[in-house]
MITOR-44472 format. One line per 4 residues: number of its first residue (from 1); their letters; for each residue x negated, y, z negated of N, C-alpha, C. Coordinates in steps of 0.001 Angstrom, whole numbers, m for minus. Last residue first. Layout:
N
NUM> A> X,Y,Z,X,Y,Z,X,Y,Z | ... .
END
This chain:
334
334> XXXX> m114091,120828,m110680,m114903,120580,m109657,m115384,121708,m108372 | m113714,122420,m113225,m114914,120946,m113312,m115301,120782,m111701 | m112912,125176,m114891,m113476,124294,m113840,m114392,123421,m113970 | m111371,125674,m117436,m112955,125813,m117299,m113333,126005,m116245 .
330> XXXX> m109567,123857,m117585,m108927,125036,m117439,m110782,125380,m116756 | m110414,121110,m119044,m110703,121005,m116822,m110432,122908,m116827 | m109963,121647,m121410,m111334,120867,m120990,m111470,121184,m119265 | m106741,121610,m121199,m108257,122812,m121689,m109237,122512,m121425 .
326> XXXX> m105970,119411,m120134,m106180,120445,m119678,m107156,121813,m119578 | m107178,117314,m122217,m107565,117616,m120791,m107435,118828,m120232 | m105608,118772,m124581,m106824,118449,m124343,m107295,118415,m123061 | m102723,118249,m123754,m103548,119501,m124192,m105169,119196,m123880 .
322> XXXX> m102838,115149,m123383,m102438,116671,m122146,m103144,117628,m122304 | m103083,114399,m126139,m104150,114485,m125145,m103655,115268,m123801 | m102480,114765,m128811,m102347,116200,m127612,m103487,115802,m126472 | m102197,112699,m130665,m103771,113485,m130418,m103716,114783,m129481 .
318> XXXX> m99511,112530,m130553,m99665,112642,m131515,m101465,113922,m131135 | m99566,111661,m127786,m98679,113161,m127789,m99385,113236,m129149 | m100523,109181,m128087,m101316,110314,m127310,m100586,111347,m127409 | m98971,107912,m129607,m100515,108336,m130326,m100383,109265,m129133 .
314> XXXX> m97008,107530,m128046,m96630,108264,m129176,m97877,108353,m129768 | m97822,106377,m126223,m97395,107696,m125601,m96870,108485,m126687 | m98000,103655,m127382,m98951,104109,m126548,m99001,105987,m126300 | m95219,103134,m127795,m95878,103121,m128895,m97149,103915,m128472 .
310> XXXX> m94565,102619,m125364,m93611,103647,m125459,m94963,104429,m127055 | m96034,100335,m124562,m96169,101340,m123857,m95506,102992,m124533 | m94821,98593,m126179,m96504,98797,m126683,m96299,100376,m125782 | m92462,97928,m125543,m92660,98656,m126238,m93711,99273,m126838 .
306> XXXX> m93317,96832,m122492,m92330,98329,m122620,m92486,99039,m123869 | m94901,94583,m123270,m95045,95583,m122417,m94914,97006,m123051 | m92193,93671,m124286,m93419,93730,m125115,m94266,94722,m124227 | m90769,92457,m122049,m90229,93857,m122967,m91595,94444,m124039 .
302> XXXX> m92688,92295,m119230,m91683,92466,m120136,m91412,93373,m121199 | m94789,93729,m116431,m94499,94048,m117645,m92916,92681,m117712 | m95629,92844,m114043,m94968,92116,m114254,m94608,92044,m115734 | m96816,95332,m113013,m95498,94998,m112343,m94386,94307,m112805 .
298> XXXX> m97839,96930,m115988,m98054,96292,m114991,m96380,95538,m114068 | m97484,100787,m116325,m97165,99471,m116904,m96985,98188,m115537 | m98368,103934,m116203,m97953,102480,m115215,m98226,101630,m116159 | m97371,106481,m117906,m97856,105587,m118086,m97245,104434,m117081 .
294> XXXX> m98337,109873,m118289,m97670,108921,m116901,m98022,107913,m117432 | m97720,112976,m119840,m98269,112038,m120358,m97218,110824,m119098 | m98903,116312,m119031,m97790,115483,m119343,m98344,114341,m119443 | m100103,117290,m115948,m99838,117497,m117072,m98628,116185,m117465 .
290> XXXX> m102549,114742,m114077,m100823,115489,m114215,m100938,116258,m115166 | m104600,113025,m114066,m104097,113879,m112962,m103036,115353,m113258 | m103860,109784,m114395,m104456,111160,m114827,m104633,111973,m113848 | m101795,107528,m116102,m102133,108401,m114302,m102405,109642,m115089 .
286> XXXX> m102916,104770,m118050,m102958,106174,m117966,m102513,106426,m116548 | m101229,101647,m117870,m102598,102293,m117855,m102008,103694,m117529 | m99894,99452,m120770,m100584,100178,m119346,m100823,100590,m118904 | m99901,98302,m123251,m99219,99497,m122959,m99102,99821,m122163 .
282> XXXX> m101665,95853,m124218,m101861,97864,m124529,m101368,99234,m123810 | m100231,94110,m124742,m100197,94573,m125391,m100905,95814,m125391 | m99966,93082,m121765,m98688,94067,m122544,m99850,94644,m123563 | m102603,91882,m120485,m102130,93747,m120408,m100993,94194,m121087 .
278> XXXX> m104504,90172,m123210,m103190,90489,m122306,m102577,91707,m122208 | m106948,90208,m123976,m106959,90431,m122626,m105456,90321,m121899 | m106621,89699,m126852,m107039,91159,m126022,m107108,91031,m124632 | m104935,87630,m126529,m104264,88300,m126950,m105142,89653,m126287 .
274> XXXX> m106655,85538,m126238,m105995,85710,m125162,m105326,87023,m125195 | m108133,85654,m128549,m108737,85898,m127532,m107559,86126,m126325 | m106029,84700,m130377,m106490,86158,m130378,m107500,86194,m129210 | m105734,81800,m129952,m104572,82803,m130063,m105102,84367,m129380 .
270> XXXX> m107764,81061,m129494,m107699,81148,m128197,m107042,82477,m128497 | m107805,80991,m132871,m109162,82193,m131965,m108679,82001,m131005 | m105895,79680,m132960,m105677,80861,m133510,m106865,81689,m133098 | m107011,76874,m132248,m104729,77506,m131786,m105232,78651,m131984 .
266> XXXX> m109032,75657,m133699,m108614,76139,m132375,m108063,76894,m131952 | m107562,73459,m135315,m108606,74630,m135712,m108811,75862,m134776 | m106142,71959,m133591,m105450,73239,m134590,m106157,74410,m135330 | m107842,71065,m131981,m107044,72239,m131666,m106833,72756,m132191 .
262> XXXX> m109262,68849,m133793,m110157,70542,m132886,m109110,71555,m132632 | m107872,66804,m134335,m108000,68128,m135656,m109142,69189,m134713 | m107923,65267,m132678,m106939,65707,m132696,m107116,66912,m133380 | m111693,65905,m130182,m110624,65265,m131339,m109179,65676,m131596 .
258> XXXX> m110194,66912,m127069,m111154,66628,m127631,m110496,65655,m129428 | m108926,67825,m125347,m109219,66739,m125032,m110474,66271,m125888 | m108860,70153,m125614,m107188,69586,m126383,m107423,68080,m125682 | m110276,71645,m125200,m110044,71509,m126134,m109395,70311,m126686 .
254> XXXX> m109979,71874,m122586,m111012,71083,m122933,m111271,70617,m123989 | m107775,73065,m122230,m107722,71731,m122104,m108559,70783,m122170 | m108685,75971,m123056,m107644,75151,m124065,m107582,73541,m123546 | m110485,76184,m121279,m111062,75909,m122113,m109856,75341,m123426 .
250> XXXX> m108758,76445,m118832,m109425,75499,m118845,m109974,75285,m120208 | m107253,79116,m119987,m106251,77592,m119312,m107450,76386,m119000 | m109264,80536,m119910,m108504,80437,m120974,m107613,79043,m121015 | m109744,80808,m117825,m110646,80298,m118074,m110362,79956,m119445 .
246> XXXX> m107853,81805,m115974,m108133,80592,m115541,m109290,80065,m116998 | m107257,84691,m117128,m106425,83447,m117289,m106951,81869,m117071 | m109468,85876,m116546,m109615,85336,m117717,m108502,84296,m118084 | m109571,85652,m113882,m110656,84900,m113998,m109952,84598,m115355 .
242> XXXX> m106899,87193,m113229,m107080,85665,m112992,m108008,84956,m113443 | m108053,89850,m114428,m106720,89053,m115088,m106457,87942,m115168 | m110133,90308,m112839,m110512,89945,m114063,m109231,89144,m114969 | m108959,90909,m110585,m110161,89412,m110741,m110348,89085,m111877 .
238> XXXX> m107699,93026,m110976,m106735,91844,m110821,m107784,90520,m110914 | m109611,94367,m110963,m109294,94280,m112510,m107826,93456,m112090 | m111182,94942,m109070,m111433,94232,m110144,m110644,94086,m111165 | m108834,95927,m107317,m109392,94316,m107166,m110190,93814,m108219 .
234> XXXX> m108379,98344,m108405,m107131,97554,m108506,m107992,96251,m107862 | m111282,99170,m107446,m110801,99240,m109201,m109451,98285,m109082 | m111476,98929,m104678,m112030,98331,m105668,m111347,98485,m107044 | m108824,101469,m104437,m109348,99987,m103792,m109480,98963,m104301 .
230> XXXX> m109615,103027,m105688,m108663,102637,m106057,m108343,101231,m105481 | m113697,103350,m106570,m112665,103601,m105708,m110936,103064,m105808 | m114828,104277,m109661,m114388,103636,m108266,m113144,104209,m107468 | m116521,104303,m112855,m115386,105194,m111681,m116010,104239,m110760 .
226> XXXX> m116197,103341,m116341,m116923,103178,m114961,m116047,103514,m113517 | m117467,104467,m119588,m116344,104769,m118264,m117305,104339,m116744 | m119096,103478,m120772,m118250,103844,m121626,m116711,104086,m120188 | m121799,100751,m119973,m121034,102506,m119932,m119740,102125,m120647 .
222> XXXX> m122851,98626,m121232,m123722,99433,m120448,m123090,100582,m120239 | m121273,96429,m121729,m121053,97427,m122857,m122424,98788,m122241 | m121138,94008,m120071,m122296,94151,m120833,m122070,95505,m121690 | m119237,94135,m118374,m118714,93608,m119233,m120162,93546,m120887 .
218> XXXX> m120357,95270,m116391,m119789,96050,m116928,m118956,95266,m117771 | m122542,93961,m114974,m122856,94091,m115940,m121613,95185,m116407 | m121559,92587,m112909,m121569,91752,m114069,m122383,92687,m115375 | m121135,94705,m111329,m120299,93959,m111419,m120323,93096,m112953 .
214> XXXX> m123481,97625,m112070,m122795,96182,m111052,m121592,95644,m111787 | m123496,101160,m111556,m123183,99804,m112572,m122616,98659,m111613 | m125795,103545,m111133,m124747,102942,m110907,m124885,101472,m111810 | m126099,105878,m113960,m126280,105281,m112598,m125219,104297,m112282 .
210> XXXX> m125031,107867,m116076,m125882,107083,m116497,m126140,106053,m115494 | m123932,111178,m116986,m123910,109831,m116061,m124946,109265,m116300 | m123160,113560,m118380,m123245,111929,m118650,m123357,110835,m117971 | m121472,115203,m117423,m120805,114462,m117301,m121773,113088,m117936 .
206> XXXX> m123471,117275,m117466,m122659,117406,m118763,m121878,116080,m118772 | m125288,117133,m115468,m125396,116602,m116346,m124471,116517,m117779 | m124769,117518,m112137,m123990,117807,m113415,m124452,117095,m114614 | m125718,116049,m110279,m126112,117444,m110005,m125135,118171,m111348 .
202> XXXX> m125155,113260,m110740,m126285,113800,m110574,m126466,115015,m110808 | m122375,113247,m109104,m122512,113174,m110765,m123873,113729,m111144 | m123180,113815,m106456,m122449,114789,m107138,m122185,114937,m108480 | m124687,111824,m105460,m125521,113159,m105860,m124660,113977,m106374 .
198> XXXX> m122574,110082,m106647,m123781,109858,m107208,m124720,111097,m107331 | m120951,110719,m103631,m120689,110335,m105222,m121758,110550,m106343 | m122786,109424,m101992,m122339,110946,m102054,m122025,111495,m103503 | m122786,106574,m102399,m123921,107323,m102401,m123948,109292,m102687 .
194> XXXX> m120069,106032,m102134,m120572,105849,m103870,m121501,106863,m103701 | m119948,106652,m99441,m118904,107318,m100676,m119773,107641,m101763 | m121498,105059,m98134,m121454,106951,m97787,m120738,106928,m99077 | m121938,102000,m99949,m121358,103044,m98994,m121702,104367,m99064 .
190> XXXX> m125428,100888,m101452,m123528,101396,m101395,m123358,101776,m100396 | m128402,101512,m102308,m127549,100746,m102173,m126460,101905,m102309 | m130642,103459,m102979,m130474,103125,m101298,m129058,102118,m101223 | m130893,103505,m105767,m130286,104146,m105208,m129636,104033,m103420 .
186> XXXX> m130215,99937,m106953,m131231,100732,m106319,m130193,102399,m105860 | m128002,98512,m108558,m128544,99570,m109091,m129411,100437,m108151 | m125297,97437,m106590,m126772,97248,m106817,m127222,98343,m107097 | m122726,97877,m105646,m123241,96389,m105378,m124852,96321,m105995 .
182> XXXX> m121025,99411,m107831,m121902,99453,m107315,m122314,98158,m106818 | m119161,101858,m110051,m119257,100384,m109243,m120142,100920,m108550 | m121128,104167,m112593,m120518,104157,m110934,m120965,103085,m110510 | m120609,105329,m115872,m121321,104426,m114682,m120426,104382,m113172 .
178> XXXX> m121018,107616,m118452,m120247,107424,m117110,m121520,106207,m115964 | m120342,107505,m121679,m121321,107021,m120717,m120740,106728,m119667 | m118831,109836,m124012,m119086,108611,m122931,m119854,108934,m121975 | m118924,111754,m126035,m119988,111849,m125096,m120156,110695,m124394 .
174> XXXX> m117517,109087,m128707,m118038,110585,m128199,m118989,110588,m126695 | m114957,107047,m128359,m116531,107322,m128136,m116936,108942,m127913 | m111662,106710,m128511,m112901,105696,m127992,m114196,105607,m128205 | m110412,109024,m128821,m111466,108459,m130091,m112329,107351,m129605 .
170> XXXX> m108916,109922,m126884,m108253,109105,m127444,m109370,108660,m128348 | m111008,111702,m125971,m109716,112783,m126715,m109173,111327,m127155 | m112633,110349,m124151,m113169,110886,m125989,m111890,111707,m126842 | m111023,109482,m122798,m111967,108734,m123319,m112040,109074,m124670 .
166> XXXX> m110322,111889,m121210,m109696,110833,m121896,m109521,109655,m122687 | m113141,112663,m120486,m112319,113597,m121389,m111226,112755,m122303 | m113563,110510,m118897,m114532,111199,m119953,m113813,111706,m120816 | m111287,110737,m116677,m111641,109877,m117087,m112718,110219,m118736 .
162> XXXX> m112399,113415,m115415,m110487,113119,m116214,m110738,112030,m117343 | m114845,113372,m114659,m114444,114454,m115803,m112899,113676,m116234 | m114479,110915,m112806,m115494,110898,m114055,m115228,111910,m114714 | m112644,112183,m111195,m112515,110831,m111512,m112992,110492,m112886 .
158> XXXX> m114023,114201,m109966,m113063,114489,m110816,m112853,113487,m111396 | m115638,112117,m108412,m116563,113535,m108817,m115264,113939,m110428 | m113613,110895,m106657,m114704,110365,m107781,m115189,110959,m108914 | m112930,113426,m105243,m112048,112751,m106108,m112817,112190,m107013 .
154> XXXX> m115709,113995,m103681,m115493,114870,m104796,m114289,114332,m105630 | m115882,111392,m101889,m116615,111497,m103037,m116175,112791,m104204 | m112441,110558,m101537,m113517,111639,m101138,m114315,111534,m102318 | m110435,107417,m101567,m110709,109019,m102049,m112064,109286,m101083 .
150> XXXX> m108454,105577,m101080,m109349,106362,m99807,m109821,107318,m100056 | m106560,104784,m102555,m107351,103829,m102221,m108305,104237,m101021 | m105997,105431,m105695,m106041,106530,m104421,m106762,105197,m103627 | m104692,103957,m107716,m103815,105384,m107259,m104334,106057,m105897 .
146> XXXX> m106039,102151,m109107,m105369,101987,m107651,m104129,102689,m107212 | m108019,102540,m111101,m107284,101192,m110512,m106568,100799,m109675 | m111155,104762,m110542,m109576,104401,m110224,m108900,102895,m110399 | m111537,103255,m114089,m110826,104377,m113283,m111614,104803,m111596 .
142> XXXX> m111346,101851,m116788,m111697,101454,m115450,m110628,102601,m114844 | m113793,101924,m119889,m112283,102833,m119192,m112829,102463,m117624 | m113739,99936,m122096,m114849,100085,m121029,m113356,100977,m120289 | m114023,98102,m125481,m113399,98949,m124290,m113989,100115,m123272 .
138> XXXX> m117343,96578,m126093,m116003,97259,m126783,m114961,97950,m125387 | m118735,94256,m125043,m119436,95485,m125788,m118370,96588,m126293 | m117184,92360,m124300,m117975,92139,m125437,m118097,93170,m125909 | m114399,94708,m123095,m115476,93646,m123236,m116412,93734,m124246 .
134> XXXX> m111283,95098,m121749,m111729,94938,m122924,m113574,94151,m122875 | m110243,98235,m120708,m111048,96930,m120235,m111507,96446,m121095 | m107716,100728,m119839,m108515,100488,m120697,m109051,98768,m120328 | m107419,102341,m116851,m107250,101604,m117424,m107997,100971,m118330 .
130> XXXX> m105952,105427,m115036,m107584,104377,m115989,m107186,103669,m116704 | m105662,106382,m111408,m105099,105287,m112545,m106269,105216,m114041 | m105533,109345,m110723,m106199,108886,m110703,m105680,107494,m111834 | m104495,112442,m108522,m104747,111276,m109294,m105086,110110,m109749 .
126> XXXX> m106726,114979,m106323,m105740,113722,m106573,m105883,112916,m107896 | m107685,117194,m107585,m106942,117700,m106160,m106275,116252,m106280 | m108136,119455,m110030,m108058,117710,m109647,m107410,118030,m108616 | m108833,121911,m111032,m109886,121024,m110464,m109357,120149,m110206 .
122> XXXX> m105844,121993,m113237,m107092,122842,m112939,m107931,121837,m112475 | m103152,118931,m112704,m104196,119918,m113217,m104930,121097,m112324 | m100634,119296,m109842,m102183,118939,m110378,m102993,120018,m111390 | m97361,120102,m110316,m98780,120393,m109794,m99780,119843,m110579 .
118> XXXX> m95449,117438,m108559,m96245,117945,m109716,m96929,118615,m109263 | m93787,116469,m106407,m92780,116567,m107062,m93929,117741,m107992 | m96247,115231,m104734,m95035,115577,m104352,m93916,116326,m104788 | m97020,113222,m106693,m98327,114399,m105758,m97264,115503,m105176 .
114> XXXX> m95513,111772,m107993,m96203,112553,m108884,m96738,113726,m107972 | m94360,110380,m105990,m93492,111180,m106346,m94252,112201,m107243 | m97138,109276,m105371,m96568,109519,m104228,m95779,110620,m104460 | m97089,107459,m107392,m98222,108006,m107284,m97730,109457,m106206 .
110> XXXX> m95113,105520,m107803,m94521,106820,m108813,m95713,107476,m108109 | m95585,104627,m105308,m94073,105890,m105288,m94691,106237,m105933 | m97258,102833,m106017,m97703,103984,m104547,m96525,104930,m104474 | m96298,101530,m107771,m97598,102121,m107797,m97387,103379,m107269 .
106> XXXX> m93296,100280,m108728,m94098,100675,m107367,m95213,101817,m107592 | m92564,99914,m112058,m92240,99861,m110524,m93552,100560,m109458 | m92701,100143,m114841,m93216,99099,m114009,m93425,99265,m112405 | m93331,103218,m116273,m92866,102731,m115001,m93663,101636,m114968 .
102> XXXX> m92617,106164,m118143,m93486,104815,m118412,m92433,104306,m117398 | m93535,109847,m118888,m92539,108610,m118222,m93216,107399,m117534 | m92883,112520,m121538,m93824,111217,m120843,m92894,110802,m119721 | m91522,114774,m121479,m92474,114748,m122016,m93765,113216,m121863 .
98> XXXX> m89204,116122,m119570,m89400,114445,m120016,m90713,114852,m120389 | m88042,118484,m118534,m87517,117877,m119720,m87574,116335,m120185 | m89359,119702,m116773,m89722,120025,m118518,m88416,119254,m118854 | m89158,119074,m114431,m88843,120297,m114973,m88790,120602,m115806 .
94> XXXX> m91342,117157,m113983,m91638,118173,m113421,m90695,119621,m113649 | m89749,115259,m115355,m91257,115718,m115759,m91732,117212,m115265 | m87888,115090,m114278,m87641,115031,m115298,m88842,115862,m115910 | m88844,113735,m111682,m88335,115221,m111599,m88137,115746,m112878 .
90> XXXX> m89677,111343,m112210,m90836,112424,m112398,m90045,113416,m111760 | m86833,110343,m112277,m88253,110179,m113696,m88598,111291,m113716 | m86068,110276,m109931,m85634,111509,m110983,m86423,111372,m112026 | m88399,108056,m108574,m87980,110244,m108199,m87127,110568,m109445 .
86> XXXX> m87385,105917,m110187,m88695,106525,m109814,m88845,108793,m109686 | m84891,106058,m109576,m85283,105897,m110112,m86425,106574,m110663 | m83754,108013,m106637,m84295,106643,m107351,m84714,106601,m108700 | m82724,109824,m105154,m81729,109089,m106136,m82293,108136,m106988 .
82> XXXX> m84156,109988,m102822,m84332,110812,m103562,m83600,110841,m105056 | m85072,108284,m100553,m84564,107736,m101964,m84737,108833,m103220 | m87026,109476,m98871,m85757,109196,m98552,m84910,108605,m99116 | m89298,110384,m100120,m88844,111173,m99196,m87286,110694,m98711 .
78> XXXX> m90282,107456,m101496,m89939,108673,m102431,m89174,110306,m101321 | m90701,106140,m99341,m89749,105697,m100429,m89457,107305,m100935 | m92763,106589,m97694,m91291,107036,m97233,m90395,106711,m98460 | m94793,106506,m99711,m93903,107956,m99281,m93208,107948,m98187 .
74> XXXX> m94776,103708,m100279,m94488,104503,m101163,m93896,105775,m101218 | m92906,100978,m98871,m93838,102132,m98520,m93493,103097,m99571 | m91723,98406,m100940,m91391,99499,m99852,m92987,100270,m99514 | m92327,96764,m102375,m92821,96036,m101341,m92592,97662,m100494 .
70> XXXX> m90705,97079,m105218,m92060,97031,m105058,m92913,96885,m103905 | m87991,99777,m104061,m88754,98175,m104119,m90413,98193,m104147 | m86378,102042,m105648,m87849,101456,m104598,m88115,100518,m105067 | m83036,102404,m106289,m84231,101699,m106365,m85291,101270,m105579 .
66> XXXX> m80511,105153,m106699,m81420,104441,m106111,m82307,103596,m106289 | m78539,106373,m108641,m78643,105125,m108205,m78760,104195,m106856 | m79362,106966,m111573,m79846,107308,m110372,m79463,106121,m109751 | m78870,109019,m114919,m78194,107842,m113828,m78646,108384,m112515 .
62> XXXX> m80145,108597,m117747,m80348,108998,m116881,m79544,108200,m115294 | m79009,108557,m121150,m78800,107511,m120018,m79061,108833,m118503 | m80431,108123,m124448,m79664,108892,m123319,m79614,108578,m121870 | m81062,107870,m127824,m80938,107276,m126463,m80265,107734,m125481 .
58> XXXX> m80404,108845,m130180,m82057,108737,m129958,m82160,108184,m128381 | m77959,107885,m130825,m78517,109120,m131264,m80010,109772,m130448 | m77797,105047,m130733,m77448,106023,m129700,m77749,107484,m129586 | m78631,103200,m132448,m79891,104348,m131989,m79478,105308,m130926 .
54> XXXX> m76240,101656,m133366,m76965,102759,m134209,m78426,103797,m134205 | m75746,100182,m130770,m74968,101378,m131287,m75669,102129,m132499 | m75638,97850,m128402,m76505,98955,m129232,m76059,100104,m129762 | m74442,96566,m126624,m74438,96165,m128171,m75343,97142,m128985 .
50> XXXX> m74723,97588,m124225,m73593,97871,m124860,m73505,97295,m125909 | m77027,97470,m123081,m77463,98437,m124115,m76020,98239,m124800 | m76979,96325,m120398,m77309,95823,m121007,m77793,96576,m122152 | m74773,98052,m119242,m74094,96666,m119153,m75059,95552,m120344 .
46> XXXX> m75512,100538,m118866,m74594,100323,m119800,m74601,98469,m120233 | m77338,99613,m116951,m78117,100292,m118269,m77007,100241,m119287 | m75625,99838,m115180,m76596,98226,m115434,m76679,98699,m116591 | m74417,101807,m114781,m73159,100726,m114878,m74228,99811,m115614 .
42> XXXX> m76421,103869,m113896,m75858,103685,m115513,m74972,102497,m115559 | m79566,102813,m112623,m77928,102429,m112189,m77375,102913,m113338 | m82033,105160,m114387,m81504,104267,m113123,m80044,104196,m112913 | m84009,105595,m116974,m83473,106151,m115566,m83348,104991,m114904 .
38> XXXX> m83250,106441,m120967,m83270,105558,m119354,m82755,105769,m118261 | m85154,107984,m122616,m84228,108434,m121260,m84926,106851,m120710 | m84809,108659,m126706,m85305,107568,m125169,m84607,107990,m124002 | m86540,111692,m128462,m85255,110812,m127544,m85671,109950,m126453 .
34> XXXX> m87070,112442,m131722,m87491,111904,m130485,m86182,111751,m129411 | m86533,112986,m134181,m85932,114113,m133289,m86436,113666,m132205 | m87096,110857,m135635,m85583,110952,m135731,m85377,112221,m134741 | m89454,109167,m133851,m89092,109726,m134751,m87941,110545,m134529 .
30> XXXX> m89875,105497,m132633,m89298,106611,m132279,m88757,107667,m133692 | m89609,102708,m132539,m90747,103583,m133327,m90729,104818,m132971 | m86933,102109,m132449,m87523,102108,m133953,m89037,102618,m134382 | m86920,101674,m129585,m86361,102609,m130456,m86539,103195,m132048 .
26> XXXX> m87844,99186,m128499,m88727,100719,m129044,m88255,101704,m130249 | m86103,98161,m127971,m86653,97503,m129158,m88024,98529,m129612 | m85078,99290,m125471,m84440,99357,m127044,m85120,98952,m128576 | m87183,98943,m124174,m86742,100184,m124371,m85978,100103,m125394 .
22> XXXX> m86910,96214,m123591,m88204,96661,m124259,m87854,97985,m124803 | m84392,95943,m122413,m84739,94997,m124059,m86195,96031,m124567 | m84858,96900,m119942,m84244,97697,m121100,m84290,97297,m122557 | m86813,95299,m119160,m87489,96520,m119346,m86194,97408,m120468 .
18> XXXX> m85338,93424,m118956,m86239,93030,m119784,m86906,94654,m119904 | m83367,93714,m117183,m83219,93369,m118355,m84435,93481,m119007 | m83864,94833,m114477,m83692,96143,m115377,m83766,94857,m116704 | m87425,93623,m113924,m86008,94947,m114246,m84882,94345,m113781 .
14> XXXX> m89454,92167,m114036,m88624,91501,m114955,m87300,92853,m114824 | m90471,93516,m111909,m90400,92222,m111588,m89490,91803,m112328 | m90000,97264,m112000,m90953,95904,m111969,m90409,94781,m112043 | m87820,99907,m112489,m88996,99203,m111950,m89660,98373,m112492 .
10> XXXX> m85879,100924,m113853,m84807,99796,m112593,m86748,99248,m111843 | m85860,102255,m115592,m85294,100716,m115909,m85048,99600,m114957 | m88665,104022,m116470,m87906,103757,m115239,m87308,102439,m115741 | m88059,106063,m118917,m88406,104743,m118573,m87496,104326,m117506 .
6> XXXX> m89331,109300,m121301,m88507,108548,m119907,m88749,107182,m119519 | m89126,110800,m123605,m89501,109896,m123117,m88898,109279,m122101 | m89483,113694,m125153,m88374,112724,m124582,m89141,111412,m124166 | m90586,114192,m128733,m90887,113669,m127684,m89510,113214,m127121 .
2> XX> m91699,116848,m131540,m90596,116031,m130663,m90869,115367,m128928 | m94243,116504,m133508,m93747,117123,m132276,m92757,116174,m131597 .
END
């Protein structure tokens, strides 16, 4: 099945160069009726693609030339930068003619331009970030990461069907195990939210829930999907980026203070340990919610990033995960 693909060029930290290096160096996993859309300045996008000439076929230049800053407000951004980047992406989407669209840039726009611009699945009233988590016990889906940072226990409620479905339509696991953050397994523990939350997974058993989940134990392989708030979910999983950096950066120097012949033995398990916990390589994280396929890529994506991401949106069109969700929620879920 033929795919466009869209890429904001002008969002995140390393843009536009490094996000267009990533976009080109995609190009090759792109099938011959696919097409790349880069959205933004065309003068930049020209300025850094003008040695590229034998994927022009496969590449097409979206010109907007607005840019939301990572620091702006998200919906005044998207209400008064209607030129951006960001906004013609997901107008692209919204009129059928972008089949995905992968963004470093500003959370709270593309979230903002998606609610604004899309209609929401069957049952989902808001979207929702998930992000895959790597631990001992195998990949752990963290959803919200920080699309809604004030939901309603019934968002949650949807949180765990989007999340589940996306789970098992990408092969992860049959019949995932839904857990809910939590400061403490007792039921009497949490906020009004979680607690509300809880009688609403409760009162559905198809969803699989399996109680609430602490902190330390969701690296224990105890659920398959663990829902939160966007809040919390974008704080754990920035704790987890720093903890594992820091601990990676201490244990290589503990290393490397040890005999001479430890490191080299060494070099190639940190190698690969560091490797699953670095967010390029898986592309970045789902917005569920939508038809169509949204991929946020972290702020401080490079090009590796960009191309895992593009690679990312070519299994999931491959599995029809759109399709899938959809049909799964058409039903009603909430």
């Amino acid at each position: 099945m033929a795919m466009r693909i869209a890429i904001d060029a002008m969002g995140g930290d390393q843009a536009p160069e490094k996000i267009i290096q990533g976009a080109v160096e995609s190009l090759e996993l792109l099938d011959s009726e696919d097409e790349l859309i880069l959205v933004g300045r065309e003068e930049v996008i020209q300025r850094h693609i003008g040695a590229v000439r034998q994927y022009r076929a496969k590449l097409r230049i979206e010109n907007a030339k607005q840019v939301i800053g990572m620091d702006e407000s998200p919906v005044e951004a998207v209400r008064h930068k209607r030129d951006s980047s960001i906004v013609r992406m997901v107008k692209l989407a919204a009129d059928g003619s972008g089949d995905a669209i992968i963004s470093a840039g500003n959370t709270g726009a593309l979230v903002a331009a998606g609610v604004l611009l899309l209609k929401p699945l069957p049952g989902v009233d808001r979207p929702a970030i998930a992000v895959s988590v790597p631990t001992a016990g195998g990949m752990v889906l963290l959803c919200d990461a920080g699309a809604n940072v004030q939901p309603k226990p019934a968002h949650l409620y949807q949180y765990a069907w989007l999340a589940r479905i996306y789970a098992e339509s990408m092969g992860h696991v049959k019949n995932p195990r839904v857990g809910l953050l939590n400061i403490g397994s007792e039921t009497e523990k949490g906020t009004p939210l979680v607690k509300e939350t809880r009688l609403l997974l409760e009162q559905d058993p198809s969803v699989n829930y399996i109680g609430y989940v602490e902190g330390r134990d969701f690296f224990r392989g105890v659920c398959d999907v663990a829902i939160t708030d966007g809040f919390t979910g974008n704080m754990v999983l920035k704790v987890i980026e720093g903890l594992t950096e820091s601990l990676l950066n201490v244990l290589g120097r503990e290393i490397r203070a040890e005999k001479p012949e430890v490191p080299a033995e060494m070099d190639r398990v940190l190698a690969r340990i560091q490797s699953s916990y670095d967010h390029e390589e898986y592309g970045g994280a789902v917005l569920l919610g939508f038809s169509g396929l949204f991929l946020k890529v972290h702020g401080s994506a490079g090009a590796k990033a960009i191309r895992n991401a593009v690679r990312r949106v070519k299994e999931a069109n491959r599995l029809d995960i759109s399709g899938r969700i959809a049909a799964r929620l058409s039903g009603g879920v909430a």
